[in-house]
N, CA, C and O of each residue as an XYZ file, in Angstrom:
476
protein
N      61.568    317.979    168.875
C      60.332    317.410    168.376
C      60.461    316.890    166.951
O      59.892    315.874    166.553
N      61.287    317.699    166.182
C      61.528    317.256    164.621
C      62.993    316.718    164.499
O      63.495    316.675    163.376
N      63.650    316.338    165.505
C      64.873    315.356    165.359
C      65.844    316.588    164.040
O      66.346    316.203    162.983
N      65.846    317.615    164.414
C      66.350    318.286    163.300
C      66.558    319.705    163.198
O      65.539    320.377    163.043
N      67.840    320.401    163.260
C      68.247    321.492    163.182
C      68.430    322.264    161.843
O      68.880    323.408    161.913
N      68.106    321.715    160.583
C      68.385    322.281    159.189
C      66.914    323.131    159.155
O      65.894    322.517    159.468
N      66.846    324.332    158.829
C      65.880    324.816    158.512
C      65.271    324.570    156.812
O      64.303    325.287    156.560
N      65.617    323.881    155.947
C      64.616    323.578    155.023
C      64.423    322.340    155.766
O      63.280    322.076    155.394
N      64.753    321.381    156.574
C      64.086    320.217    157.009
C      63.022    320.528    157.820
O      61.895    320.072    157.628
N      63.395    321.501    158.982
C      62.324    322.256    159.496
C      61.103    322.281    159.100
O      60.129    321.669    159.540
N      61.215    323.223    158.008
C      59.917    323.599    157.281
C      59.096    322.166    156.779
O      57.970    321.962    157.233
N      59.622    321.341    155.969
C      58.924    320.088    155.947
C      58.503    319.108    157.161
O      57.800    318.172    156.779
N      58.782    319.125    158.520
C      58.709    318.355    159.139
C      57.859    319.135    160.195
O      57.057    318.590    160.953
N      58.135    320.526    160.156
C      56.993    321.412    160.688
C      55.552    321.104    160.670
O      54.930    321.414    161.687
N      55.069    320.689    159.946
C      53.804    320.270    158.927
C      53.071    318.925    159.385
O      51.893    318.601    159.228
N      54.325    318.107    160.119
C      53.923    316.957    160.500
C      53.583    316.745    162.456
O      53.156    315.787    163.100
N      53.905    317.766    162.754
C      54.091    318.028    164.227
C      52.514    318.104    164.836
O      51.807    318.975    164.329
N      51.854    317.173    165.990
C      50.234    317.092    165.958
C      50.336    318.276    167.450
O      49.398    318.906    167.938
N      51.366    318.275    167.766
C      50.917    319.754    168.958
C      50.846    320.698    168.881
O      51.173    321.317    169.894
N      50.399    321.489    167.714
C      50.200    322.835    167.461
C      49.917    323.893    168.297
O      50.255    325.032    167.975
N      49.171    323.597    169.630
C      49.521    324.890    170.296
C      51.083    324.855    171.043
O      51.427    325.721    171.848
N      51.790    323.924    170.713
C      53.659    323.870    171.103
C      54.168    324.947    170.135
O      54.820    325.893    170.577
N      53.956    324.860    169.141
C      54.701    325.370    168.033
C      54.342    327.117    167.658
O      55.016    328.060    167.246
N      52.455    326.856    168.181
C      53.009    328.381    168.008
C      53.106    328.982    169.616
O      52.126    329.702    169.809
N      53.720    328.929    170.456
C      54.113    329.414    171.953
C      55.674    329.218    171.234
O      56.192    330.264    170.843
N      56.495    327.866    171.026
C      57.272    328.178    169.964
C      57.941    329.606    168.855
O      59.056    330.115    168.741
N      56.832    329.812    168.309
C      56.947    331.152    167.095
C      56.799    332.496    168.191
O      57.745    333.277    168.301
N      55.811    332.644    168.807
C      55.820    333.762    169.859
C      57.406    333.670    170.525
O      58.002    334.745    170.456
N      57.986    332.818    171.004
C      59.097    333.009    171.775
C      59.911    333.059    170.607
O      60.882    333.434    171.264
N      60.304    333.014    169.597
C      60.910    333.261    168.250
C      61.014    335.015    168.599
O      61.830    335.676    169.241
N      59.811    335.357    167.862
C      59.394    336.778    168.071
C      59.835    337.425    168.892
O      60.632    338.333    168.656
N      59.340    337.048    170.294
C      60.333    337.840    171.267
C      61.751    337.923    171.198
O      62.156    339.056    171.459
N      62.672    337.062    170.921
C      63.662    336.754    170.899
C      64.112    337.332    169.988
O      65.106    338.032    170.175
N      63.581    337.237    168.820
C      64.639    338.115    167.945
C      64.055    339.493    167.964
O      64.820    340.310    167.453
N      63.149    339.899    168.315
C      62.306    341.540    168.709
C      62.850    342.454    169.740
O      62.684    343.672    169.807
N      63.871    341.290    170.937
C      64.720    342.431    171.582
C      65.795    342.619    170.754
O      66.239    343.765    170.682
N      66.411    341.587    169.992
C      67.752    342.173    169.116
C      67.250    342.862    168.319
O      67.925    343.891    168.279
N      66.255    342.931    167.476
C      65.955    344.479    166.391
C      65.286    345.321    167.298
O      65.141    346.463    166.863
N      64.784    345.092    168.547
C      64.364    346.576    169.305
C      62.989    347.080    168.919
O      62.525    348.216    169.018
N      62.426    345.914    168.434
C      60.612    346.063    168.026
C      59.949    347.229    169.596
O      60.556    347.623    170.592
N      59.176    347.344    169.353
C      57.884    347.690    169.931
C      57.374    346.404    170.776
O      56.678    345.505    170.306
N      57.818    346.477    172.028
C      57.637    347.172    173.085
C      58.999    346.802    173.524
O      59.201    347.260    174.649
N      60.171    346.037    172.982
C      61.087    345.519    173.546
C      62.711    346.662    172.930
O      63.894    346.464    172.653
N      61.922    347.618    172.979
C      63.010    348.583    172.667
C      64.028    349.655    173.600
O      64.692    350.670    173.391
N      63.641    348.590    174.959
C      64.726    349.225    175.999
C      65.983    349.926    176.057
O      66.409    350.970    176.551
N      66.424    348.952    175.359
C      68.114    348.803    175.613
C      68.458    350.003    174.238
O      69.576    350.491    174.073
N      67.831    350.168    173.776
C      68.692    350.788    171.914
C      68.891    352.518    172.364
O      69.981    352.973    172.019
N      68.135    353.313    172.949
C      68.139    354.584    172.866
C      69.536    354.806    173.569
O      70.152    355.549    172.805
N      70.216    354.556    174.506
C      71.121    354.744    174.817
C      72.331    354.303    174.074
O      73.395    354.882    174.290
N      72.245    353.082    173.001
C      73.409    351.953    172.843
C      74.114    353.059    171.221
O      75.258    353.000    170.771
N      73.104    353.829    170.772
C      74.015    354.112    169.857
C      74.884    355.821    169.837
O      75.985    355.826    169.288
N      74.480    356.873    170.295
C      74.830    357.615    170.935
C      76.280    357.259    171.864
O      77.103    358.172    171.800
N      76.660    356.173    172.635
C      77.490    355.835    173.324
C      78.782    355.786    172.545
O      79.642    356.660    172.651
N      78.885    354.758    171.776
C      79.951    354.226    171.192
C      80.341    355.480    170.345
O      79.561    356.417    170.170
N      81.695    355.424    169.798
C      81.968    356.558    168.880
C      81.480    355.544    167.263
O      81.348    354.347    167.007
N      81.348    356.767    166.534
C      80.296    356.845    165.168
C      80.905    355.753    164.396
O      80.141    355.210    163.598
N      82.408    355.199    164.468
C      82.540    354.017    163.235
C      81.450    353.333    163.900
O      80.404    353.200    163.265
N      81.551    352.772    165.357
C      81.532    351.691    165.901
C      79.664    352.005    165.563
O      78.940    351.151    165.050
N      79.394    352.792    165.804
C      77.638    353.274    166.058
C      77.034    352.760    164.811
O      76.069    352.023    164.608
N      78.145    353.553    163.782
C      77.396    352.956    162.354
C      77.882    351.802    161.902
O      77.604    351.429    160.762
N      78.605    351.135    162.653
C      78.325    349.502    162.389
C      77.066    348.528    163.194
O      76.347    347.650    162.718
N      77.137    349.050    164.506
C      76.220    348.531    165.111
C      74.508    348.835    164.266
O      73.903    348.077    163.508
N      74.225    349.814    164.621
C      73.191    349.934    163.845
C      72.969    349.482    162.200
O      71.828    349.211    161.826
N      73.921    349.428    161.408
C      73.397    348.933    159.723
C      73.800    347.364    160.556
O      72.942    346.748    159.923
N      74.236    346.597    161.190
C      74.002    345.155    161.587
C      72.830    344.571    162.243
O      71.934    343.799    161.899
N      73.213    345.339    163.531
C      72.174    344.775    164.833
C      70.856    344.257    164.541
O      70.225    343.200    164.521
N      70.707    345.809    164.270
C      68.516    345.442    164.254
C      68.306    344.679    163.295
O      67.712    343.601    163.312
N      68.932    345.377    162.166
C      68.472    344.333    160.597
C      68.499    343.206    160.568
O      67.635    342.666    159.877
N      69.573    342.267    161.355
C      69.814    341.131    161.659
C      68.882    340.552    161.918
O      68.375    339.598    161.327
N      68.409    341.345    163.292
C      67.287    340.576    164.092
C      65.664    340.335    163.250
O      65.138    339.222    163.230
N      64.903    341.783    162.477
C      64.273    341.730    161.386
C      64.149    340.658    160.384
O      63.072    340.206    159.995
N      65.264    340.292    160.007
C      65.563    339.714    159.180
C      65.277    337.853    159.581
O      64.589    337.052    158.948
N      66.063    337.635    160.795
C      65.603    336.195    161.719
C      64.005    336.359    161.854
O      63.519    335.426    161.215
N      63.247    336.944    162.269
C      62.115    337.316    162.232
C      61.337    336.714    161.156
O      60.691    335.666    161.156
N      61.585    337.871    159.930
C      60.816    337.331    158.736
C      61.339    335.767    158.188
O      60.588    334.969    157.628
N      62.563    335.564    158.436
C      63.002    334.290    157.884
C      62.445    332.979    158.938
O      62.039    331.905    158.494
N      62.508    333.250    160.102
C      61.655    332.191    161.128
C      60.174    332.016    160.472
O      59.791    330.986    159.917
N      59.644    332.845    160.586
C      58.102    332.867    160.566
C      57.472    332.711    158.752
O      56.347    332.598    158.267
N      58.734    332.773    158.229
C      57.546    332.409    156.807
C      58.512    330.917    156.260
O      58.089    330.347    155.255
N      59.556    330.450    156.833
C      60.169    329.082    155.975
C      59.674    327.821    157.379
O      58.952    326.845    157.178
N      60.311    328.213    158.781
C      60.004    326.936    159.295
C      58.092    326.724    160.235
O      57.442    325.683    160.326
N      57.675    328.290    160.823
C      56.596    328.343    161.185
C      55.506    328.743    159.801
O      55.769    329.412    158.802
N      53.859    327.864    160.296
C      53.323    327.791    158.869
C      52.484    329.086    159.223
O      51.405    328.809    159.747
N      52.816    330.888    159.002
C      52.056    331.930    159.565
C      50.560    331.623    159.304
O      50.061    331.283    158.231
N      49.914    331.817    160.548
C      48.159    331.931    160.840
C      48.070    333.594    160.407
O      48.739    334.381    159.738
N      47.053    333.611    161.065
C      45.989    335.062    161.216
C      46.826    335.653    161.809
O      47.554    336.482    161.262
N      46.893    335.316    163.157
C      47.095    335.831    164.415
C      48.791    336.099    164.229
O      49.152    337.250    164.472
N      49.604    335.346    163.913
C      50.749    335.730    163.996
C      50.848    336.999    162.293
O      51.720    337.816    161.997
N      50.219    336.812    161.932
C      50.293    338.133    160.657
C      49.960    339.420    161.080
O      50.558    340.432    160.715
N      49.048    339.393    161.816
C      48.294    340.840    162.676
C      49.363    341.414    163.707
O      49.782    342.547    163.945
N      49.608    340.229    164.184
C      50.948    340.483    165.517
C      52.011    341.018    164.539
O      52.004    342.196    164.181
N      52.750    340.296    164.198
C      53.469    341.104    163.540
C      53.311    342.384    162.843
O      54.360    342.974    162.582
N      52.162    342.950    162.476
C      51.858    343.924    161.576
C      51.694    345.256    162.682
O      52.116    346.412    162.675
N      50.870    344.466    163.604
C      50.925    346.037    164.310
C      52.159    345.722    165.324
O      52.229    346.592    166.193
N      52.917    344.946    165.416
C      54.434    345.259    165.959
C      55.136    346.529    165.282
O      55.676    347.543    165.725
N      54.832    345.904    163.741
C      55.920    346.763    162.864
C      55.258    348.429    163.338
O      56.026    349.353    163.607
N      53.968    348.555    163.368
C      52.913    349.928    163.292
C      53.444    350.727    164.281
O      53.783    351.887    164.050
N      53.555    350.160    165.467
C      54.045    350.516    167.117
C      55.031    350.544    166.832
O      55.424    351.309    167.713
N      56.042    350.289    166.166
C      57.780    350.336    166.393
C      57.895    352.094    165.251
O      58.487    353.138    165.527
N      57.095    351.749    164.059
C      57.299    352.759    163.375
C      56.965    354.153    164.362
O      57.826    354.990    164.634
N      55.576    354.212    164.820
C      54.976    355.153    165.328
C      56.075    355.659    166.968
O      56.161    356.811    167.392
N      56.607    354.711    167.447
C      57.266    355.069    168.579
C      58.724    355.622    168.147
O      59.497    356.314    168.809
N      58.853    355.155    166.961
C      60.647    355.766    166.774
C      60.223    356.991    166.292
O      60.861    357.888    166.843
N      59.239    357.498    165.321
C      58.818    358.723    165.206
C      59.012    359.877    166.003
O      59.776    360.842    165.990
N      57.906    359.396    166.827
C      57.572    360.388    168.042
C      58.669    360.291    169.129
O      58.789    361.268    169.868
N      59.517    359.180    169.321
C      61.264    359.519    169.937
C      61.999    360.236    169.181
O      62.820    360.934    169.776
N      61.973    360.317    167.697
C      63.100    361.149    166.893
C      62.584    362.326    167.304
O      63.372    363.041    167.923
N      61.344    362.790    167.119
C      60.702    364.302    167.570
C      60.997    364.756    168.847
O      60.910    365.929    169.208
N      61.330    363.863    169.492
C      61.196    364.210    170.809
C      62.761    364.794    171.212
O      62.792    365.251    172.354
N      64.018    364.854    170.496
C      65.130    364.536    170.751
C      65.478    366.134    170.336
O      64.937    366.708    169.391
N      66.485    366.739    171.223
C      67.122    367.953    170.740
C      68.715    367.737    170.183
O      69.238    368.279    169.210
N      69.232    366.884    171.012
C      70.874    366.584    170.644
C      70.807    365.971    168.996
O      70.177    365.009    168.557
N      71.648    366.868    168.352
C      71.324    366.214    166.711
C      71.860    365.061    166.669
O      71.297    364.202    165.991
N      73.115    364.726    167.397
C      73.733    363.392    167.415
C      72.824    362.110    167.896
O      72.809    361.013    167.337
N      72.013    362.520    169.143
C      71.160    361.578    169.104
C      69.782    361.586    168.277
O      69.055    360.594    168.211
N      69.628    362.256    167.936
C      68.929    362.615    166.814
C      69.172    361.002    165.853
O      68.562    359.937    165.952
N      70.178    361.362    165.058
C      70.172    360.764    164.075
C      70.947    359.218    164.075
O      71.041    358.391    163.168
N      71.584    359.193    165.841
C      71.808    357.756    165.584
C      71.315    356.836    166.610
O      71.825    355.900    167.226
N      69.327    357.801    166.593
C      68.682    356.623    167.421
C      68.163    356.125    166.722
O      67.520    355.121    167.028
C-alpha cells in the first residue's frame, strides 16, 4: 500500500493511507504475531514447556532473547509505523495485565524449582 519497506518511510507514509480500517486489522495482526514470539496473554502456549527442556546455557539464552525480542517488535511496530488510537493502548495494556497476572499465578503454581525459575 506504501510502495515501501523502510520503517522511518513507513511511519511518514502511514499518515497518508485513506483505508484505515486496513491498517489497523494490519496492527492487530502485528500484535498477534509478535505476541506468540514473546508469549503474551493468551498466546502463551508453546513457552511453559520450551524452557525447562533445553539444558540451562541453551534455556538462558533462549529466554534473555526470545520474548524480549518479540516485546520489543511490539512496542517498536505500534508507536514508529502504526499511529496508536485508544483502542490499541487499552489492548495492549491489559495484554501486558493478563500476561503479568498469569505468569504469577503459573510461577505459584509450580513445585519443580527448575521449572520454577526458568518459566
Amino acid at each position: 500500500m506504501t510502495g515501501s519497506l523502510n520503517m522511518a518511510d513507513l511511519a511518514i507514509k502511514m499518515h497518508d493511507v485513506q483505508n484505515r480500517s486496513l491498517v489497523g486489522i494490519t496492527s492487530v495482526f502485528f500484535i498477534l504475531g509478535f505476541g506468540i514470539k514473546s508469549a503474551v496473554f493468551p498466546l502463551y502456549f508453546w513457552l511453559p514447556s520450551s524452557y525447562h527442556t533445553p539444558p540451562s546455557a541453551v534455556a538462558a539464552t533462549f529466554g534473555g532473547l526470545l520474548t524480549k525480542v518479540g516485546i520489543y517488535a511490539i512496542l517498536r511496530v505500534n508507536s514508529l509505523i502504526f499511529i496508536p488510537d485508544d483502542f490499541t493502548k487499552n489492548l495492549l495494556m491489559v495484554i501486558a495485565v493478563l500476561t503479568i497476572l498469569t505468569g504469577t499465578f503459573g510461577a505459584l503454581n509450580k513445585i519443580n524449582i527448575r521449572r520454577l525459575f526458568l518459566t
